[in-house]
C-alpha positions in Angstrom: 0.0 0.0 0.0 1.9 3.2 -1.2 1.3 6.7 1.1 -1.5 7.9 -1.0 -3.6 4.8 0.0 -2.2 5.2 4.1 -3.7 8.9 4.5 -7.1 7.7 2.7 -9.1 6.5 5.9 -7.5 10.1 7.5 -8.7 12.1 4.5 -12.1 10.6 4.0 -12.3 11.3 8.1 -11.5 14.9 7.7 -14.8 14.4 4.8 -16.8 13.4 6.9 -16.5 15.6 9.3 -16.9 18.5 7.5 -20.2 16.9 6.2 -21.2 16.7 10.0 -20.5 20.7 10.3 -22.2 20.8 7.2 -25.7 19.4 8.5 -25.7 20.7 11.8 -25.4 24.2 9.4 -28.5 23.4 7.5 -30.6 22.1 9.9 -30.3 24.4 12.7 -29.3 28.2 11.1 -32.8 29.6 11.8 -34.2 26.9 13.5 -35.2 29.0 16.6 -37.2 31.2 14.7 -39.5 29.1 12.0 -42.8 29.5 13.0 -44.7 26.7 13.8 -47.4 25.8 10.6 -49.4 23.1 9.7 -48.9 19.6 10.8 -47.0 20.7 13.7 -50.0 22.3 15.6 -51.6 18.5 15.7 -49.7 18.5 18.8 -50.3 21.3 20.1 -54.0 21.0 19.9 -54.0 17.5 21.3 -52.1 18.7 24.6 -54.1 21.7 25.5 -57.0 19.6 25.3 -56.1 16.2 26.9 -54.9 14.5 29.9 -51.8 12.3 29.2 -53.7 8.9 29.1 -56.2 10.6 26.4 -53.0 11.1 24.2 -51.5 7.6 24.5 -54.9 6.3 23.9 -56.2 7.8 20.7 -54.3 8.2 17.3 -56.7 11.2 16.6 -58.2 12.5 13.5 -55.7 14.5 12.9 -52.5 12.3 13.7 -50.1 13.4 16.3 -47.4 11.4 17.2 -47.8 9.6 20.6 -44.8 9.8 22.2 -43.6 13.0 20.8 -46.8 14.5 21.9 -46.4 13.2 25.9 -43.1 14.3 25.4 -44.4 18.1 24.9 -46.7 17.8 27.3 -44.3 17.2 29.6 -42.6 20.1 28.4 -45.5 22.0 29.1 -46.2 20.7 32.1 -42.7 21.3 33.6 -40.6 24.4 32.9 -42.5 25.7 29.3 -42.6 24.4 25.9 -40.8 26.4 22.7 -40.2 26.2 19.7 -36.9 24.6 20.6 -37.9 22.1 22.9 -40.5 21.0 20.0 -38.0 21.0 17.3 -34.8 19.6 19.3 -35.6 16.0 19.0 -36.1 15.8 15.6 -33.0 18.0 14.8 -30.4 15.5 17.2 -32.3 12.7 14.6 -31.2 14.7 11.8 -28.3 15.2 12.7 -26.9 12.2 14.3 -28.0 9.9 10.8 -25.3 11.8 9.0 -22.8 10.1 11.4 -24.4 7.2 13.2 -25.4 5.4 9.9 -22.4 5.2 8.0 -20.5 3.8 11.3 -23.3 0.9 11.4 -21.6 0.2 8.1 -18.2 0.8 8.3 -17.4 -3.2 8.1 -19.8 -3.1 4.4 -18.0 -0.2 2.5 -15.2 1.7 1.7 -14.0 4.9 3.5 -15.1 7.2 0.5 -18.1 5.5 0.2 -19.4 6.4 3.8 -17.5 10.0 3.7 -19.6 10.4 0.5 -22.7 9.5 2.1 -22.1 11.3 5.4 -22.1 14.4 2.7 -25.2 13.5 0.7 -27.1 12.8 4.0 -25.8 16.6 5.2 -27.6 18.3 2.0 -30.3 16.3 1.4 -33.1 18.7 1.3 -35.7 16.0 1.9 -34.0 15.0 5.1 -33.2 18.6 6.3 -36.7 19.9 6.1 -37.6 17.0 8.4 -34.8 17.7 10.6 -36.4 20.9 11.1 -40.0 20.4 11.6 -41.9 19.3 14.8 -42.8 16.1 13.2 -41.8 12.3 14.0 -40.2 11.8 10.3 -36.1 12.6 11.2 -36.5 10.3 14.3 -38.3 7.4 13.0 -36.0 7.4 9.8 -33.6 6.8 12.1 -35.1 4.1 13.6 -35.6 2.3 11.1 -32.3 2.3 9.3 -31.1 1.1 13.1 -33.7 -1.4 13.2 -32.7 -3.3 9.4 -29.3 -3.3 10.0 -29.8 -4.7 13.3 -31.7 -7.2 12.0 -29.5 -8.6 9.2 -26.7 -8.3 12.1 -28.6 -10.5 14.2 -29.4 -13.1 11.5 -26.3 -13.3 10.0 -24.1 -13.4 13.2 -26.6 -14.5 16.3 -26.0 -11.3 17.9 -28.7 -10.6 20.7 -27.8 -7.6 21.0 -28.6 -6.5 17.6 -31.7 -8.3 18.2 -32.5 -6.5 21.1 -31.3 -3.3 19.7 -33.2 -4.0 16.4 -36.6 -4.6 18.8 -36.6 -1.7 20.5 -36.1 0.5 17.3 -39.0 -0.9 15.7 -41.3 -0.8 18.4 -40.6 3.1 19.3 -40.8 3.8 15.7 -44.3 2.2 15.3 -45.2 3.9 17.8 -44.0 7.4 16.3 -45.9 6.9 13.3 -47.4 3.6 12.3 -46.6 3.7 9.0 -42.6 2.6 9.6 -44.2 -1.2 10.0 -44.2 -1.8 6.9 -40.3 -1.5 6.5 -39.6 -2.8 10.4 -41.5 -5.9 9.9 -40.5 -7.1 6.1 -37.0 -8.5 7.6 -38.9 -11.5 8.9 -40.8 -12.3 5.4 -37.3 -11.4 3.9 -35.3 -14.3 5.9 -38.5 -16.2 6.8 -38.6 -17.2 3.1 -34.7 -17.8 2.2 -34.4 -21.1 1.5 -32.8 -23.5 3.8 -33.4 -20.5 6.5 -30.8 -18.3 4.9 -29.1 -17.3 1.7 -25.5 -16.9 3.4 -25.6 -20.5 3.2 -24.2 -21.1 6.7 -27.2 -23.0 7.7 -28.2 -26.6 5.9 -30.9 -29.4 6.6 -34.0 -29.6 8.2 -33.0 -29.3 11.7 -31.1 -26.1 10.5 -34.3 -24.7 9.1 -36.2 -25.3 12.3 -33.5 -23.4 14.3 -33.8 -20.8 11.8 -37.7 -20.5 11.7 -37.3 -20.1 16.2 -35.1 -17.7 15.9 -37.3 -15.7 13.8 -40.1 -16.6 15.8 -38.7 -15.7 19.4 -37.9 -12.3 17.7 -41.1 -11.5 16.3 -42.8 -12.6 19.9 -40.5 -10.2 21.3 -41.3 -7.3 18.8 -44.9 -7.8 19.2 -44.7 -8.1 22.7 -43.3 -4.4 22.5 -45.6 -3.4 20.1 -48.6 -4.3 21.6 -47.5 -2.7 25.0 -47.2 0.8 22.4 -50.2 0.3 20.5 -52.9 -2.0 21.8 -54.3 0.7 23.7 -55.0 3.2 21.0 -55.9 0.5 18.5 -58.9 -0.7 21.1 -59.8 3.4 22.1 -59.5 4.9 18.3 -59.1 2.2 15.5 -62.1 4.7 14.0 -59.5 7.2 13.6 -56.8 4.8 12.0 -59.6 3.5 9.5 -60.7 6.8 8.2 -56.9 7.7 7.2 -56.6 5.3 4.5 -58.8 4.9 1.2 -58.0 8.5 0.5 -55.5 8.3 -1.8 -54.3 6.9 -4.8 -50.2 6.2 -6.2 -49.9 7.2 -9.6 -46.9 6.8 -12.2 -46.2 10.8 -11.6 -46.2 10.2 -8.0 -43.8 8.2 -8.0 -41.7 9.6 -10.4 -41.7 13.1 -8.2 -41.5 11.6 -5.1 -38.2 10.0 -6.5 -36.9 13.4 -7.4 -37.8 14.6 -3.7 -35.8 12.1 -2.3 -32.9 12.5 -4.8 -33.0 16.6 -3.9 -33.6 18.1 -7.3 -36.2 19.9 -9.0 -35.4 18.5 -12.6 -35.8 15.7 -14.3 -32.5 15.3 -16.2 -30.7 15.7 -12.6 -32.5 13.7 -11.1 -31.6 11.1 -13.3 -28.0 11.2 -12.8 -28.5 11.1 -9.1 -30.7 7.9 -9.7 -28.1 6.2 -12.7 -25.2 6.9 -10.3 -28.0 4.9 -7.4 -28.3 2.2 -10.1 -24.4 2.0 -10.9 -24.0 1.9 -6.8 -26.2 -0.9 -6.6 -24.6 -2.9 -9.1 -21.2 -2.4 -7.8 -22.2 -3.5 -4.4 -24.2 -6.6 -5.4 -20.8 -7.7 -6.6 -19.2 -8.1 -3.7 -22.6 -8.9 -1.6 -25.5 -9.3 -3.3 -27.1 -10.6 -0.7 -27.3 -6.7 1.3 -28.8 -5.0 -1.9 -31.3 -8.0 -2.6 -32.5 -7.3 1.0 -32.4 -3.5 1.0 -34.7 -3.6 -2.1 -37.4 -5.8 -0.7 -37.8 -3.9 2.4 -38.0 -1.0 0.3 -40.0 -2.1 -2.9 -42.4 -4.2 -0.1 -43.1 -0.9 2.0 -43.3 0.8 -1.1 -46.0 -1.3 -2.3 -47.7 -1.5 0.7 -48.0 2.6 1.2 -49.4 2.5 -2.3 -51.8 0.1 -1.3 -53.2 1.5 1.9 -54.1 4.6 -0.1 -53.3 6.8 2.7 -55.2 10.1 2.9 -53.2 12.4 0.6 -50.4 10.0 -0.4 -51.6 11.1 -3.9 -49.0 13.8 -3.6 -45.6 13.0 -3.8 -44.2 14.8 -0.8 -46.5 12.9 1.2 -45.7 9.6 -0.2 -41.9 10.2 0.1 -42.4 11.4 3.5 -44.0 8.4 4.4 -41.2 5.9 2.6 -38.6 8.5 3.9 -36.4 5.6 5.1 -35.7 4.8 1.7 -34.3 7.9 1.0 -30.8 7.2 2.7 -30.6 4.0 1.6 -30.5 5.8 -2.3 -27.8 7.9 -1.4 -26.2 5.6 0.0 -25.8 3.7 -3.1 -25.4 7.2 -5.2 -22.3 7.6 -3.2 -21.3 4.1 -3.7 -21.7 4.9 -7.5 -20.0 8.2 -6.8 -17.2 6.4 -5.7 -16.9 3.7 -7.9 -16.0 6.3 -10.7 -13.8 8.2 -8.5 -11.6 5.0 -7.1 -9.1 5.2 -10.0 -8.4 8.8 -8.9 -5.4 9.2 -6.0 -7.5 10.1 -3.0 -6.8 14.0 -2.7 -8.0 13.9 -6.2 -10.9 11.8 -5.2 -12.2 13.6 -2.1 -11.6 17.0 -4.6 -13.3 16.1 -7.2 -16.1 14.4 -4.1 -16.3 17.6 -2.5 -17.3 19.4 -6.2 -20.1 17.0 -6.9 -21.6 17.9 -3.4 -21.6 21.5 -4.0 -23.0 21.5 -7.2 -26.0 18.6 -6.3 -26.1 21.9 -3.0 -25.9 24.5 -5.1 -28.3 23.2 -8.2 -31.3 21.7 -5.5 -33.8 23.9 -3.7 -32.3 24.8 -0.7 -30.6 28.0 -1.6 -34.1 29.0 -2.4 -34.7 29.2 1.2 -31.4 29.9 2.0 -32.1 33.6 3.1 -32.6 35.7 6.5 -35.1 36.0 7.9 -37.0 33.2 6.2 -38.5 31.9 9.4 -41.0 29.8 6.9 -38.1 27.1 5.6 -40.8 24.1 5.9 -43.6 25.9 4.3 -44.7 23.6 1.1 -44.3 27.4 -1.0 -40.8 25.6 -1.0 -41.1 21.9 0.1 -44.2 20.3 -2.0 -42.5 20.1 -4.8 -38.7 21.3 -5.7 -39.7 22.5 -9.2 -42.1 25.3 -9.1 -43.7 24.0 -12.1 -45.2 21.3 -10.3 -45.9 23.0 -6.9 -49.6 23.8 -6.7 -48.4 26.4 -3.7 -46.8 28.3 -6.8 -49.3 27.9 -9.4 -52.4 27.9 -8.4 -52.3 30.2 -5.2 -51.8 34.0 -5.9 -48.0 35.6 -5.6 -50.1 39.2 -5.3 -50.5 41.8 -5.1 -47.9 42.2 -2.2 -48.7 45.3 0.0 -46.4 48.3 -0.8 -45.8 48.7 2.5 -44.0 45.7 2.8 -41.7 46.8 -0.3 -40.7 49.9 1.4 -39.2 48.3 4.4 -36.8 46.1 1.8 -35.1 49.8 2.2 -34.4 48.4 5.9 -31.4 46.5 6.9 -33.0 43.0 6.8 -33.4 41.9 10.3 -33.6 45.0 11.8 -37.7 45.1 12.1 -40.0 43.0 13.8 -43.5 42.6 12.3 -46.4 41.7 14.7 -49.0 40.2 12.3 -52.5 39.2 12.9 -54.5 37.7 12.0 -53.3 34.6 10.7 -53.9 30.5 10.3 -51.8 27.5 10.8 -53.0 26.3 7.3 -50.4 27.5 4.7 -52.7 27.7 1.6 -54.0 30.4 3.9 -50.8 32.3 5.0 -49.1 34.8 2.8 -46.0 35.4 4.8 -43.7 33.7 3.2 -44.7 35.7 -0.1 -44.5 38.7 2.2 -41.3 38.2 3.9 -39.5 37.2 0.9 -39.9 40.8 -0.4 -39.9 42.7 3.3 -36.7 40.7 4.5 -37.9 41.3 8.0 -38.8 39.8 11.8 -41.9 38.1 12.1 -43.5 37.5 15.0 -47.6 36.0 14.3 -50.4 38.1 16.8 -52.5 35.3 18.3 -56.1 37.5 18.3 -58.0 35.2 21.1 -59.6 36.7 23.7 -59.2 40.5 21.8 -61.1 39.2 19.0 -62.9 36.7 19.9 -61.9 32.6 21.4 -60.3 31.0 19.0 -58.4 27.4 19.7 -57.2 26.0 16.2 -53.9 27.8 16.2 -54.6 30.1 18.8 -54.2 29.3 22.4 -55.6 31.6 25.5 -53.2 33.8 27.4 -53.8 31.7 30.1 -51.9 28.7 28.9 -48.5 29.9 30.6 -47.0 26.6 29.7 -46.4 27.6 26.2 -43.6 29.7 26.2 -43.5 30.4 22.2 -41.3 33.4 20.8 -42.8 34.0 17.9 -46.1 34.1 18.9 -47.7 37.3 21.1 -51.4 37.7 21.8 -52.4 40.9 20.6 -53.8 41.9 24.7 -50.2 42.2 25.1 -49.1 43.8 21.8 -51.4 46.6 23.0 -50.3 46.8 26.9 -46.5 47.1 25.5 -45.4 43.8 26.0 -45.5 42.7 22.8 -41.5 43.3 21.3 -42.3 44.2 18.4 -42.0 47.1 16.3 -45.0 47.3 13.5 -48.3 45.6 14.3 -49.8 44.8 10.6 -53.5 44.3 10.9 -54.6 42.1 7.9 -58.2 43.1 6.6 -59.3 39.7 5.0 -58.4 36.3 5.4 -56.0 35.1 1.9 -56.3 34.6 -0.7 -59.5 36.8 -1.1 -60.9 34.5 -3.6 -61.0 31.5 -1.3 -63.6 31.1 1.8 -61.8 32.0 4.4 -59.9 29.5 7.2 -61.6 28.1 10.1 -62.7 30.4 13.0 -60.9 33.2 11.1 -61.9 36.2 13.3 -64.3 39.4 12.7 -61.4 42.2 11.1 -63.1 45.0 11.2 -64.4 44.1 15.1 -61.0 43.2 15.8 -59.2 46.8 14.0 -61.4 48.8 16.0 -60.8 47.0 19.5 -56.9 48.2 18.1 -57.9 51.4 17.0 -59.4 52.1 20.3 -55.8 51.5 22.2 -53.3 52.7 19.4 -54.8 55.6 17.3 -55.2 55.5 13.8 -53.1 53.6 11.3 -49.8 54.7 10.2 -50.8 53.1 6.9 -53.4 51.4 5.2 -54.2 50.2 2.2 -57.2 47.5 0.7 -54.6 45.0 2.2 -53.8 45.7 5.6 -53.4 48.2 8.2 -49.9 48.9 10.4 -49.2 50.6 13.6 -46.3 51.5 15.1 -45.2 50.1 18.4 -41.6 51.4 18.5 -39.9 54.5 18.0 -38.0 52.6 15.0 -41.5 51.4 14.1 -43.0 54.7 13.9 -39.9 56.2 12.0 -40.2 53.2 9.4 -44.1 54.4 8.4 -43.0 57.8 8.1 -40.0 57.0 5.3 -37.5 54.7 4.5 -33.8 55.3 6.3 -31.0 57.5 4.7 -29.1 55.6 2.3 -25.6 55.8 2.9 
């Protein structure tokens, strides 16, 4: 081995930790400020209006995750809940797959392979917006991953430890999100079905078979054990609930095909399919030396696959939803893009490979979606305006909802330094086809913090909470009673005259304006500006100077 080939492991180290700076980048820069849309507010609801045995008993209607929802509650319960504490679980899962799941396979590839993959785990824009939203999806990726190579571990080598290990996994990911069984519970069809109980061919004869078939069987009595601890009680409460989430839905060629590009992190079509030839060209390369790992990778994944598209999940008509919900896959491809990656590299001395590594990763960074977002303040990164689809084209949050006409108002603070304002805005709902902010903030480049209008103008409980609930200690949320006692920290209050877009009925309990304008009116004065669109007061000396006119330009 000449001195190029010693340094190697070192250099593809050095990778690999730079890919590790790289993710903890992406998927926290911001984090602290994202406002909390959507999805995330299943939670939320769920905990302000249920003991702790009502959560671990129900699956609800609107699906929150068990665990992660006693875990808030908890929060709540105990010291206040942010956005942090909501968010932080998820991130650690995000970040620690960029480093734990190449070390579970450190004895399967080469160096460059896992520094490779380490890298394409860091920028994978699927990944990081899960990493950053206050959903089970990071974690019970995880999981998963864990749970499969566990599993072959403890087939191939007796190892009861991985067995254990490979238990646990799959029981705390069902009971995350129940739609990780299909993937945690293929292994046993997978080996249950080799012949002679196992391809490896260490086994042979009947008696071998037998031992084989218990093994299997004294694992899956264990894994059930655990997973009927999890969910037998909300099965026997709310099976109702789990029913009416499926027959929804219907996989289509087109899902696929986008879902597919989700996962590979691109927008287009002919980039996609390099990502997916150099998957392809991974695969191959790695079924030569044990084709017995890919052959099992792709049932799991083709099985769950099939089964997702079966169930025809409430909405997994759209591809983000049906790569969210096969998200485990979505390692597993780049890990054999970087395989691929690598297999062209190899005859390359390695400075030259981890060079000419290091290019391919900026430009698969620098040609995907997330520079799109990549701006401050953008505390909407997880809005679908930028993650249903990562070509615009086929984004219905760009097409078919409005992109104006944006308030002038909010062009004129673009004169601001960008940062240097906070907005207070009200009303507002949870449900992004009904939010304009990110439209707005794109062009105003400043703060946001969202006015929560219950009691001021009128009770409102779907994303609105009462001042009374002292265990949620969101920042970027203020209830307008405070905004007009001074308490608010802001420096503009924008009053928004109609819910959005105008030509849609409006969200639910969206609030009386004009009621709710003239409650303000009554504290603050007049508006410093108004328009058709909205109407702004000013709350701060730099607030007030900012609806007068713009700042000197120096």
């Amino acid at each position: 081995m000449n001195a190029a080939r010693r340094q190697a492991p070192g250099l593809w180290l050095a990778f690999g930790a730079v890919a590790l700076l790289l993710a903890c980048v992406l998927r926290s820069w911001q984090l602290g400020t994202q406002i909390l849309i959507d999805d995330e507010w299943h939670a939320l609801h769920k905990l302000l209006q249920a003991d702790a045995a009502d959560i671990a008993t129900h699956f609800g209607f609107a699906d929150y995750s068990i665990p992660l929802t006693l875990y808030y509650r908890f929060l709540y319960l105990h010291g206040g809940l942010s956005e942090w504490g909501m968010h932080l679980p998820l991130l650690l899962a995000g970040i620690a797959a960029v480093v734990l799941l190449p070390w579970l396979l450190r004895r399967e590839a080469p160096p460059a392979t896992l520094a490779l993959w380490s890298a394409l785990l860091a920028i994978a824009p699927f990944l990081v917006y899960h990493s950053r939203t206050a959903r089970p999806y990071a974690l019970t990726a995880l999981l998963v991953l864990v749970a499969l190579f566990a599993f072959r571990r403890w087939w191939l080598q007796r190892d009861g430890r991985s067995g254990l290990t490979y238990a646990l996994c799959a029981g705390f990911a069902a009971w995350l999100h129940l739609i990780t069984l299909p993937f945690t519970l293929l292994p046993f069809i997978f080996f249950g079905l080799a012949p002679l109980a196992g391809r490896d061919g260490r086994e042979r004869g009947a008696s071998a078979r037998w031992r084989g078939v218990r093994r299997l069987i004294l694992l899956g009595l264990a894994t059930a054990a655990l997973l009927a601890l999890a969910l037998a009680p909300p099965l026997a409460t709310d099976f109702a609930a789990l029913a009416g989430k499926s027959g929804g839905g219907t996989v289509a060629l087109d899902t696929v095909w986008r879902a597919l590009l989700l996962a590979a992190g691109v927008g287009q079509s002919w980039l996609g399919a390099i990502v997916l030839l150099f998957a392809l060209l991974g695969a191959a390369n790695w079924a030569r030396r044990d084709a017995a790992f890919v052959g099992y990778l792709a049932f799991v994944v083709c099985g769950a696959a099939a089964a997702v598209a079966v169930s025809h999940a409430a909405w997994v008509q759209h591809p983000g939803t049906f790569a969210r919900y096969l998200q485990p896959a979505i390692p597993l491809l780049l890990l054999f893009a970087a395989e691929g990656l690598a297999g062209v590299l190899r005859p390359c001395a390695p400075p030259l490979q981890a060079a000419l590594g290091a290019a391919a990763i900026a430009a698969l960074l620098a040609l995907g979606p997330i520079p799109a977002w990549w701006y401050a303040p953008n505390q909407f990164m997880t809005d679908p305006y930028f993650q249903f689809d990562y070509d615009p084209a086929h984004n219905p949050y760009r097409t078919e909802l409005p992109d104006g006409p944006i308030p002038d108002f909010y062009r004129r603070l673009r004169a601001w330094p960008a940062g240097t304002l906070t907005l207070i805005e009200a009303p507002w709902s949870l449900e992004t086809d009904h939010d304009p902010q990110p439209l707005y903030q794109r062009v105003h480049r400043q703060n946001i913090r969202i006015g929560l209008t219950s009691p001021l103008c009128g009770v409102r409980d779907y994303g609105d909470f009462a001042p009374t609930q002292t265990g949620l200690r969101f920042v970027n949320f203020v209830h307008l009673d405070a905004v007009l006692d001074g308490a608010g920290g802001g420096d503009l209050l924008v009053l928004h005259r109609h819910a959005w877009p105008a030509s849609r009925p409006a969200p639910p309990q969206w609030p009386d304006e004009a009621a709710c304008l003239a409650a303000v009116e009554q504290r603050l004065g007049t508006p410093g500006y108004e328009d058709p669109e909205i109407a702004v007061f000013g709350l701060s000396e730099a607030g007030r100077a900012a609806l007068v006119a713009p700042p000197e330009m120096k």
